[in-house]
SEFI-41912 format. One record per residue (C-alpha): residue number from 0; residue in three letters; x, y, z. Coordinates in Angstrom, 3 decimals. Layout:
SEFI-41912
midren;drenke;x;y;z
NUM;Ala;X;Y;Z
...
This chain:
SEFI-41912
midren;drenke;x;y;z
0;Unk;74.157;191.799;-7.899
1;Unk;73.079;188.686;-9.566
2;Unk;72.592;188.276;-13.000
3;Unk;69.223;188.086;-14.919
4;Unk;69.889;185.346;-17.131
5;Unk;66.019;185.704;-18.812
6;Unk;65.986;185.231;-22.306
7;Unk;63.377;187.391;-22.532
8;Unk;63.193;191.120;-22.063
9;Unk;61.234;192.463;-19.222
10;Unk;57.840;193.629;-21.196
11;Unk;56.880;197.252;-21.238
12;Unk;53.865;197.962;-20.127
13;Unk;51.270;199.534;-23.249
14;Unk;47.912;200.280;-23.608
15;Unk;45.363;197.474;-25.263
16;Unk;45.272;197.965;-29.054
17;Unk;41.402;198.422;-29.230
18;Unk;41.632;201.123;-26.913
19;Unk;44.632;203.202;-28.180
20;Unk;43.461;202.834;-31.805
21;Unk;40.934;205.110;-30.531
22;Unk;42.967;207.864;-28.857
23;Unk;46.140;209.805;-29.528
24;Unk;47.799;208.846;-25.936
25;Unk;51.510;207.333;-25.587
26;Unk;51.133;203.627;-26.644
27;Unk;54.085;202.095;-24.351
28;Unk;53.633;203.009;-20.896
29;Unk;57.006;203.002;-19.751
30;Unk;59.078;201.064;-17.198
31;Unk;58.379;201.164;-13.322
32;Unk;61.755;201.408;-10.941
33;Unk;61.104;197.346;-10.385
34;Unk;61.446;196.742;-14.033
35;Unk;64.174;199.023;-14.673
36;Unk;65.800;197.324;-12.163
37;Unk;65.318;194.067;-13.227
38;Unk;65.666;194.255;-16.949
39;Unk;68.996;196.134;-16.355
40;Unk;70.528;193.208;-14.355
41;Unk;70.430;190.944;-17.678
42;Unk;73.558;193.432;-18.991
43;Unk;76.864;191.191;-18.859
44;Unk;78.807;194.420;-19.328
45;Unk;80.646;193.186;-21.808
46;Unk;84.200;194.197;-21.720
47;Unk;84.437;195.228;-25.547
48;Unk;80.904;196.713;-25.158
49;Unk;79.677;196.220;-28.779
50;Unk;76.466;197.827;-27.781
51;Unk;78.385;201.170;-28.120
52;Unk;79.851;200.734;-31.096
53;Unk;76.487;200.814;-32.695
54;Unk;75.027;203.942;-31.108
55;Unk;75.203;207.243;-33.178
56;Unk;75.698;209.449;-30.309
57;Unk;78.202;206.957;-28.487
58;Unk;76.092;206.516;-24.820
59;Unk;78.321;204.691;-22.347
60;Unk;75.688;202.267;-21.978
61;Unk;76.961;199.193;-20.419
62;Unk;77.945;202.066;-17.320
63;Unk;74.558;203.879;-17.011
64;Unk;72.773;200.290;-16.971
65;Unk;74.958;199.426;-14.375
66;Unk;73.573;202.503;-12.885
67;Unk;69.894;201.206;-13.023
68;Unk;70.666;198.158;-11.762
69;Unk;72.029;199.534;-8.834
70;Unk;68.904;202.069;-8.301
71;Unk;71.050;205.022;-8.690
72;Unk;68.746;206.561;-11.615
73;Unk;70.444;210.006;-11.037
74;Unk;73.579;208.806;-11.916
75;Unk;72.273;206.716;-14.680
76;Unk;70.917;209.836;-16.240
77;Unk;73.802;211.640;-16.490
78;Unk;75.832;209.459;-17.835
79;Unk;73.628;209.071;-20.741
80;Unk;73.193;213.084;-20.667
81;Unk;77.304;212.960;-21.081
82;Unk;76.836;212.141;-24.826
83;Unk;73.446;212.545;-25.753
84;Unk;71.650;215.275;-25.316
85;Unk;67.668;214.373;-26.217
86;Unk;67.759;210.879;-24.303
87;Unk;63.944;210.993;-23.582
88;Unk;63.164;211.414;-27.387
89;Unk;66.082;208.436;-28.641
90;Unk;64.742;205.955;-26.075
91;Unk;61.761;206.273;-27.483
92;Unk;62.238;206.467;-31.434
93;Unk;65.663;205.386;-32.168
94;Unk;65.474;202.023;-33.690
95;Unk;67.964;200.078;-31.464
96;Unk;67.303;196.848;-32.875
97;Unk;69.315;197.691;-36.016
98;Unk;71.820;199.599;-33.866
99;Unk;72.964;199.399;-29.676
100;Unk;70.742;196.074;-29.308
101;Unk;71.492;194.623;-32.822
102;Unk;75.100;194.704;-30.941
103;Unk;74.294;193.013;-27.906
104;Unk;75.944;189.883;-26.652
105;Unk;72.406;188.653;-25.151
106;Unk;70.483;188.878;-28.896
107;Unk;72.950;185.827;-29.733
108;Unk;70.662;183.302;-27.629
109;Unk;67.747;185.540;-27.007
110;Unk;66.494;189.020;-26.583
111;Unk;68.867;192.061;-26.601
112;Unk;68.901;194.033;-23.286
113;Unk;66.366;196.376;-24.134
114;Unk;68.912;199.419;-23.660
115;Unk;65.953;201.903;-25.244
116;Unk;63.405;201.502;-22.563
117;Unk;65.966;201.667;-20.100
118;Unk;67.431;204.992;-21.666
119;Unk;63.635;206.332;-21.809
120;Unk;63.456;204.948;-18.226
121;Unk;65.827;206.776;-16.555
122;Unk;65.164;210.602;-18.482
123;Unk;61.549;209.696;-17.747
124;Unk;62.706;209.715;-14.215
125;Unk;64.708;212.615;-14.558
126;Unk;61.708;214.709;-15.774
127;Unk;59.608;213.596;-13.010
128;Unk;61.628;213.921;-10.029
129;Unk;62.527;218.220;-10.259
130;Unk;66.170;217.495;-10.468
131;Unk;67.847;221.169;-11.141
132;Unk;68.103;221.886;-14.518
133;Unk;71.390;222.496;-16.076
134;Unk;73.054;225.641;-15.437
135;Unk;74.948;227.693;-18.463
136;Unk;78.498;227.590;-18.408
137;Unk;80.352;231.197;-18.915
138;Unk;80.256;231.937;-21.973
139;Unk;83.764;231.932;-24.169
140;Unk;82.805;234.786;-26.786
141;Unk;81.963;232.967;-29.779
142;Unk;78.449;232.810;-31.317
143;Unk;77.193;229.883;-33.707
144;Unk;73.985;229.822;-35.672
145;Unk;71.956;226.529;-36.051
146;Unk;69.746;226.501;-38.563
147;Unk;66.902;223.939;-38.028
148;Unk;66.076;223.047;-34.531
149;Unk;65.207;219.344;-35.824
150;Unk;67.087;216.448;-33.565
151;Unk;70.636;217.536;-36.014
152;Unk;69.776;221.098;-35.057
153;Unk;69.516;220.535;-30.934
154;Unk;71.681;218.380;-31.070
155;Unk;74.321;220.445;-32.068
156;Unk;73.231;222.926;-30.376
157;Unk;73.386;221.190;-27.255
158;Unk;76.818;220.445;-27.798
159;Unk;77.939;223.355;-28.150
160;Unk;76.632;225.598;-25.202
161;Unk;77.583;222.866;-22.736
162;Unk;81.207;223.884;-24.132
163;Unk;80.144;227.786;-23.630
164;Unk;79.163;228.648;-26.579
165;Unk;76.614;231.404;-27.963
166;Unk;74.374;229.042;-29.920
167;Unk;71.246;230.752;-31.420
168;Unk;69.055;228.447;-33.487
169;Unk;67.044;229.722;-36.023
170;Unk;63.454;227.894;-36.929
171;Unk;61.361;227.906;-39.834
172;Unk;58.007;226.383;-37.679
173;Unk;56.435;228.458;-35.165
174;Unk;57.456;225.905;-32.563
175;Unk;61.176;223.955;-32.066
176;Unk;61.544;220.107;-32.806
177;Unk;61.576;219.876;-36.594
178;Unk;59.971;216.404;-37.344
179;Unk;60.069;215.260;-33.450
180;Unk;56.928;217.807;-33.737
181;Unk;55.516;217.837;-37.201
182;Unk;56.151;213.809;-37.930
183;Unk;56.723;211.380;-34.941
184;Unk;52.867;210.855;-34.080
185;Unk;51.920;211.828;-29.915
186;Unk;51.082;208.216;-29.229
187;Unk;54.846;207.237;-29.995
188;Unk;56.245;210.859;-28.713
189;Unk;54.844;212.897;-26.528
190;Unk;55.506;216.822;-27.180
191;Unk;55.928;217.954;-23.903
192;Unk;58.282;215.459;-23.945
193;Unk;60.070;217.305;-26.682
194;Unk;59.369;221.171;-24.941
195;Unk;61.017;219.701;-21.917
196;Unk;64.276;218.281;-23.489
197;Unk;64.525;221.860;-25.386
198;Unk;63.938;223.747;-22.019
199;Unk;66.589;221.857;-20.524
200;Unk;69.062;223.363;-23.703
201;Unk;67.672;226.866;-23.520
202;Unk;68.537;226.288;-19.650
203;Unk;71.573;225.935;-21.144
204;Unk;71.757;229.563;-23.002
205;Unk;70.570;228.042;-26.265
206;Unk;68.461;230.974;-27.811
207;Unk;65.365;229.464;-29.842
208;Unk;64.101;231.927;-32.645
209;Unk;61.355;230.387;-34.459
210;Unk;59.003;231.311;-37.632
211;Unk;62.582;232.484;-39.098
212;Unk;63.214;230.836;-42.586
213;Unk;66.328;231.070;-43.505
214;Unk;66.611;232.120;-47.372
215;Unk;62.973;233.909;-46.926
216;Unk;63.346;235.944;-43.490
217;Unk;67.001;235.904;-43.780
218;Unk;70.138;234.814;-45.769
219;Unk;72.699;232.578;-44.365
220;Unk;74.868;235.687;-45.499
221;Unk;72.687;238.286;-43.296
222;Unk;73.096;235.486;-40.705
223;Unk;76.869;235.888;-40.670
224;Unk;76.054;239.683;-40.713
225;Unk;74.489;239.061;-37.662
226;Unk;78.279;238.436;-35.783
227;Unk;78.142;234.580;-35.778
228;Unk;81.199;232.672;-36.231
229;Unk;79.996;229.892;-37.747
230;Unk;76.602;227.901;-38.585
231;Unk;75.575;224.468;-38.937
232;Unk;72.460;223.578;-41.048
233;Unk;70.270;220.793;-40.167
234;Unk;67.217;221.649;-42.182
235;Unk;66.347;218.146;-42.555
236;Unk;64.321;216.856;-45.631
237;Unk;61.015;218.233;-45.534
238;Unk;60.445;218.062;-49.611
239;Unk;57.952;215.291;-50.552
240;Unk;57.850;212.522;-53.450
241;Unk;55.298;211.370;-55.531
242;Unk;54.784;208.791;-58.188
243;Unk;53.919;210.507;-60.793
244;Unk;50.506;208.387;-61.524
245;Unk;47.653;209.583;-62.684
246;Unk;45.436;211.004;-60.209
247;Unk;48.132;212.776;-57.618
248;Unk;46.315;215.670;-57.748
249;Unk;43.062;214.849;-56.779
250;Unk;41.178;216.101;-53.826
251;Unk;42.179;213.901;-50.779
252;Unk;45.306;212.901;-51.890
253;Unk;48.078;213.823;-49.594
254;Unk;52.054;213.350;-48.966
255;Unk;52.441;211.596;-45.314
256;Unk;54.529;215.272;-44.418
257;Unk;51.321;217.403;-44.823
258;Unk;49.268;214.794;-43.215
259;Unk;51.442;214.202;-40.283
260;Unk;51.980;217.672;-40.220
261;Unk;48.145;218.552;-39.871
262;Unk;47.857;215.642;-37.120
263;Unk;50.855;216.245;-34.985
264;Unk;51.874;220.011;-35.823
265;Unk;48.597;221.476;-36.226
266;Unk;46.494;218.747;-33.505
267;Unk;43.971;217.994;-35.793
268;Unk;42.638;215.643;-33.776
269;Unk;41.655;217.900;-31.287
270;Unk;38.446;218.974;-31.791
271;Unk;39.580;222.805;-29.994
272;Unk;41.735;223.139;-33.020
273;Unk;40.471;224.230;-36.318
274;Unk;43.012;222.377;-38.570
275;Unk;41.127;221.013;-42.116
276;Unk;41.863;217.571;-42.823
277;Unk;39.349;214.885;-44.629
278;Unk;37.479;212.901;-42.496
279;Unk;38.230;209.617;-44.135
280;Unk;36.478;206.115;-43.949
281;Unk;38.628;204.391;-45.619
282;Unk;42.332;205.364;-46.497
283;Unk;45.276;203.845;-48.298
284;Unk;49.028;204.700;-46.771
285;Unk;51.788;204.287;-49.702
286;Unk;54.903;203.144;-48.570
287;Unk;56.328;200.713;-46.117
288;Unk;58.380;202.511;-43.755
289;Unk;57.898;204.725;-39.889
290;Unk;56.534;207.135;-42.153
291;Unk;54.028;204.881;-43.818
292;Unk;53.028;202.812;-40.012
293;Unk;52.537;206.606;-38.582
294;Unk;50.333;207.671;-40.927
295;Unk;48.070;204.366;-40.888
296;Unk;47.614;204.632;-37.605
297;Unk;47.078;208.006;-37.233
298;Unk;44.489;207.690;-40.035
299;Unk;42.807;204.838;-37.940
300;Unk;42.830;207.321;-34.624
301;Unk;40.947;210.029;-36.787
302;Unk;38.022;208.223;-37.527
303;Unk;39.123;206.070;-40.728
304;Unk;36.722;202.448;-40.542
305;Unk;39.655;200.519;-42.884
306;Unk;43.365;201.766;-43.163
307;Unk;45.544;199.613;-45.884
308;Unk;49.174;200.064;-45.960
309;Unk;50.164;199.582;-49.802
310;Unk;53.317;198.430;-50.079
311;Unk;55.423;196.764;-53.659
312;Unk;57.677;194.424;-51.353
313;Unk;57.174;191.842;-48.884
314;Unk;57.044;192.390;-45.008
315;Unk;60.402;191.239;-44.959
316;Unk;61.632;193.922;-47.353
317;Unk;59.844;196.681;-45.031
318;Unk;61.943;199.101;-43.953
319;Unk;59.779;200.222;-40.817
320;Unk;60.762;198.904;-37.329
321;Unk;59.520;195.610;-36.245
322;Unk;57.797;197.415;-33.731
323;Unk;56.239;199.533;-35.884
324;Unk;54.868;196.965;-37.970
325;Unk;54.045;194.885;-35.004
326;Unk;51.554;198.088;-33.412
327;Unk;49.656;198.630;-36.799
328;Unk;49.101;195.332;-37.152
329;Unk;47.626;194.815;-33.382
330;Unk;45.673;198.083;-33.942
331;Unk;43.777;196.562;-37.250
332;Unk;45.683;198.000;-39.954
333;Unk;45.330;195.393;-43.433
334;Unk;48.341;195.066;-44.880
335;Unk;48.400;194.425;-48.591
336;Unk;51.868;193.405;-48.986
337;Unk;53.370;192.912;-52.680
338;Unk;50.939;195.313;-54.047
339;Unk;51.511;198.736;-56.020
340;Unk;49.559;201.550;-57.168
341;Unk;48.935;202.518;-60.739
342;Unk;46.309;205.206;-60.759
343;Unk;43.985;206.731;-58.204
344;Unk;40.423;207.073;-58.797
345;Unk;38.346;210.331;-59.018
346;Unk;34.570;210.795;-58.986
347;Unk;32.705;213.574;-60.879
348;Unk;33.777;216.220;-58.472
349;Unk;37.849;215.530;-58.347
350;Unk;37.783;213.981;-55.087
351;Unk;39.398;210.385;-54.509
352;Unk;37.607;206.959;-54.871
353;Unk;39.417;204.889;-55.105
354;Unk;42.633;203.476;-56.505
355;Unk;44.065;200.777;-59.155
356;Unk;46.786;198.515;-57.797
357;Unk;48.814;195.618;-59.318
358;Unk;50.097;192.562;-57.251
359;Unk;53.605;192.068;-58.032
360;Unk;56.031;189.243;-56.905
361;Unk;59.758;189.320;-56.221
362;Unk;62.572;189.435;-58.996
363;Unk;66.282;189.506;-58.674
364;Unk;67.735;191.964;-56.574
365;Unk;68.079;195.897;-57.098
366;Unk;70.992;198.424;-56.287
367;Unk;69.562;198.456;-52.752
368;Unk;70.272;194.910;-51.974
369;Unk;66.465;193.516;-51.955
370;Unk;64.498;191.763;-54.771
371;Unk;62.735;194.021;-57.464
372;Unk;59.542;194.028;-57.334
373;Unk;57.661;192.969;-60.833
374;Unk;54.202;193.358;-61.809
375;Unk;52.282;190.685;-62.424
376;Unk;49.897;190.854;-65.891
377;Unk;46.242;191.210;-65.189
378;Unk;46.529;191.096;-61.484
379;Unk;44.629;194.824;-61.732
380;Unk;42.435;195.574;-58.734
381;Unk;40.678;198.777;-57.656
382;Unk;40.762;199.061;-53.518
383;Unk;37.766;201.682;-52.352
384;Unk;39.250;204.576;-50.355
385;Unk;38.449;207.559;-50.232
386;Unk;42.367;209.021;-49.211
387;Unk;45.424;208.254;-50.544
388;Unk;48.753;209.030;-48.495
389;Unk;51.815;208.875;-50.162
390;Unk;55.081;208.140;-47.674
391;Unk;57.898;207.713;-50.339
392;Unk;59.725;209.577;-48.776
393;Unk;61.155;212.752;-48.977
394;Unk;64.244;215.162;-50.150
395;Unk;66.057;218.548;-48.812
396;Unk;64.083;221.606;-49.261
397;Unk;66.446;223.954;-52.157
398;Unk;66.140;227.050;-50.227
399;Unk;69.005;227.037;-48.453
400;Unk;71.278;225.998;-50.811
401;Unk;69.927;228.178;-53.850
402;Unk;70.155;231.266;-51.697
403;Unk;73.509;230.457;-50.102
404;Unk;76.769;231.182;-52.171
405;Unk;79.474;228.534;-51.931
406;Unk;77.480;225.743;-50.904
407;Unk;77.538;222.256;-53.250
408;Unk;74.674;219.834;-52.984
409;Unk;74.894;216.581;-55.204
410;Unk;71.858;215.258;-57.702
411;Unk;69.711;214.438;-55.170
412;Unk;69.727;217.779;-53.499
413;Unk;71.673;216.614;-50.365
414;Unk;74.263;218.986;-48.979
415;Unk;77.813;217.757;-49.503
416;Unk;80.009;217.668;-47.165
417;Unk;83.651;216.159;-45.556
418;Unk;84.010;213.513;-42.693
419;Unk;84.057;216.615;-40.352
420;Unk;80.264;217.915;-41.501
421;Unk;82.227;220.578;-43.019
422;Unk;80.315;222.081;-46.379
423;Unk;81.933;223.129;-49.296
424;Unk;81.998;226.594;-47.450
425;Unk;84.389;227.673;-44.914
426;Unk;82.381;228.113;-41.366
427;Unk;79.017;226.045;-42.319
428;Unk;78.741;222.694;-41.328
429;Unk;75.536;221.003;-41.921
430;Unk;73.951;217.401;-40.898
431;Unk;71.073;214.859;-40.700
432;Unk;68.382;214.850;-43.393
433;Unk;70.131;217.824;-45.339
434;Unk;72.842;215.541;-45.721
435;Unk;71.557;212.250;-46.068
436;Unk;67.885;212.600;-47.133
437;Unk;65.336;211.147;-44.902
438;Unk;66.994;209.002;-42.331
439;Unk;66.650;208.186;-38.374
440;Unk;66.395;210.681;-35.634
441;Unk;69.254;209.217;-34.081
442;Unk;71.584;209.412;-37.291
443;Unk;70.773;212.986;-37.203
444;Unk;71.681;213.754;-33.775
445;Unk;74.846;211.913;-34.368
446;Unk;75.552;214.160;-37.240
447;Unk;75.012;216.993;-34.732
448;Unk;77.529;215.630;-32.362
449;Unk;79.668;215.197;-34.915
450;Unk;79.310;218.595;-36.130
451;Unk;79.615;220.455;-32.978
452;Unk;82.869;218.657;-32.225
453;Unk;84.401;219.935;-35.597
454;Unk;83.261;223.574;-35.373
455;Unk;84.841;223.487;-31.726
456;Unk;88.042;222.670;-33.347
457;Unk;87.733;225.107;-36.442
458;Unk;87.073;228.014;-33.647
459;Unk;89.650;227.194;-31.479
460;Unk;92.696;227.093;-33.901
């Protein structure tokens, strides 16, 4: 087949800004077989494949886009099903310009192959065409425990019970996906989307226990009690941070986890579902990065007449996806760039109205690599908002590890562990946000892979 030698990436198909800033539907519309097609023929298949070498998860990509370009979508499928077991979810959130694309030969003189809507492409396809779902291998006697079913979580788990083991994850939620549920907004990521990728693992014998909190409902001792060989913990980061100005604890002032978790979680923006949140009209969204865009823009779909994202650095400095940045903009979120907060406003009866920022300009660099930001004197301006939600990020929840014997986190309450996952405890392994603190989805599901394989090896000496 002859090669597409387009600079250009076929274009996705997505719903007009002014109409999806109104509704909670999935913004990118996906591929049709055509486009697939097409976009997959501008793959050189690059001997060395560098694309691979900066996936998480290791997808044979330059093979399963040979597959698309050939119209064989069933074998596409599973070859990216070989290695990565939530392929619907990473083509959609994974941020492959930093990683598989940020690799590809065609970005040198152009655009990348656009290897993420080609992976959502062809589990899209998989979903909608009733191919069999996977069958459970025998079983070979030995039980694991997961605890979190968060992208490290199924992951893992996925791993593992395609290799026959007992894998039995354990859920704090009342419903599976971690932050794929509670944090990745339905207009980038569908939940049924989710439900089906984890029916396809409990089609695999994956047991999914949920509204069990490990250190509350049970110890990770009483899960060991249980008959489990081993456990791996991907609990993710779930504990929020604040400033510290004055103000935080105001009425209408929120961390981007409870608000995302209200919207997403708990549907609050469907009108059948009794979930309190402040009907805002005008809302400021701390932070520059996924978090910070989701949050805007889910703001903006729940009524809100003016959403500002506040953020110290420049656009540049942003750590949110291009993409990201590029939908809130289109949708008619104001950017004030370079700006920070230094108090929030209250009126007589503690509710927010506003908040005091500072402009600030670029100074020499910091410990992360970008320029400091500096205030700048008497640059003081009050914006008029009536919310205020902080995405600064966010930290691993103590529980585990203060109820757990043998198990070392460092100063920043992140689980340490070895190359292998391995904790400072013989049998638990642990990954993703736990680990690194708030991260990618597709850094944690790497650290599931990664985890799996090592806990295969410890069982089998």
């Amino acid at each position: 087949m002859p090669k597409n030698m387009s600079p250009k990436k076929v274009a996705m198909p997505e719903q007009d800004p002014n109409v999806r800033n109104k509704n909670f539907k999935e913004v990118a519309l996906g591929y049709t077989p055509e486009m697939a097609m097409e976009e997959a023929t501008r793959c050189l298949n690059c001997k060395n494949k560098p694309c691979v070498s900066g996936c998480p998860v290791n997808v044979r990509i330059p093979e399963f886009v040979e597959k698309v370009a050939a119209g064989d979508f069933a074998a596409a499928y599973e070859i990216v099903a070989s290695t990565n077991a939530l392929p619907a979810i990473s083509g959609r959130v994974c941020p492959q310009e930093s990683q598989c694309e940020g690799k590809c030969v065609r970005g040198i003189k152009g655009e990348p192959v656009a290897i993420g809507r080609l992976e959502r492409f062809v589990a899209d396809w998989y979903m909608a065409n009733g191919v069999a779902a996977p069958v459970a291998p025998p079983k070979n006697g030995k039980k694991v425990a997961i605890i979190g079913a968060g992208p490290a979580g199924l992951s893992c788990a996925g791993d593992l019970a395609k290799a026959g083991y007992d894998v039995t994850i354990f859920e704090a939620f009342h419903t599976a996906g971690g932050v794929l549920v509670y944090g990745i907004p339905e207009f980038r990521l569908p939940k049924s989307i989710v439900h089906k990728e984890i029916d396809n693992l409990r089609a695999l014998g994956v047991k999914v226990m949920t509204n069990m909190v490990i250190g509350k409902v049970l110890s990770l001792d009483e899960v060991f009690e249980m008959g489990f060989d081993a456990a791996f913990i991907g609990s993710g980061a779930g504990l929020p941070s604040f400033m510290g100005i004055e103000g935080e604890a105001l009425i209408g002032v929120y961390s981007a986890n409870e608000y995302l978790t209200r919207t997403n979680l708990m549907r609050a923006y469907d009108e059948s579902y009794d979930t309190p949140i402040i009907k805002s009209k005008a809302v400021a969204v701390v932070g520059g990065g996924n978090v910070a865009m989701d949050a805007a823009r889910c703001a903006q779909r729940l009524g809100a007449e003016k959403v500002y994202i506040v953020y110290r650095r420049s656009e540049e400095e942003m750590p949110a996806r291009k993409e990201e940045v590029h939908h809130a903009k289109e949708e008619g979120i104001i950017f004030n760039l370079l700006t920070n907060p230094v108090k929030i406003i209250g009126d007589e009866n503690g509710k927010v109205c506003g908040m005091e920022c500072v402009k600030m300009e670029l100074g020499e660099a910091d410990a992360s690599g970008r320029r400091r930001p500096v205030a700048i004197k008497d640059s003081n301006f009050v914006l008029d908002v009536d919310t205020v939600i902080m995405a600064l990020g966010t930290s691993p929840n103590p529980l585990i590890r203060t109820t757990t014997h043998g198990i070392e986190a460092n100063k920043h309450g992140c689980l340490v562990v070895d190359e292998s996952m391995k904790t400072t405890r013989d049998g638990v392994y642990a990954g993703g946000d736990a680990v690194t603190g708030a991260a990618t989805v597709i850094l944690a599901m790497g650290a599931g892979k990664t985890a799996a394989a090592s806990i295969r090896e410890y069982l089998e000496k």
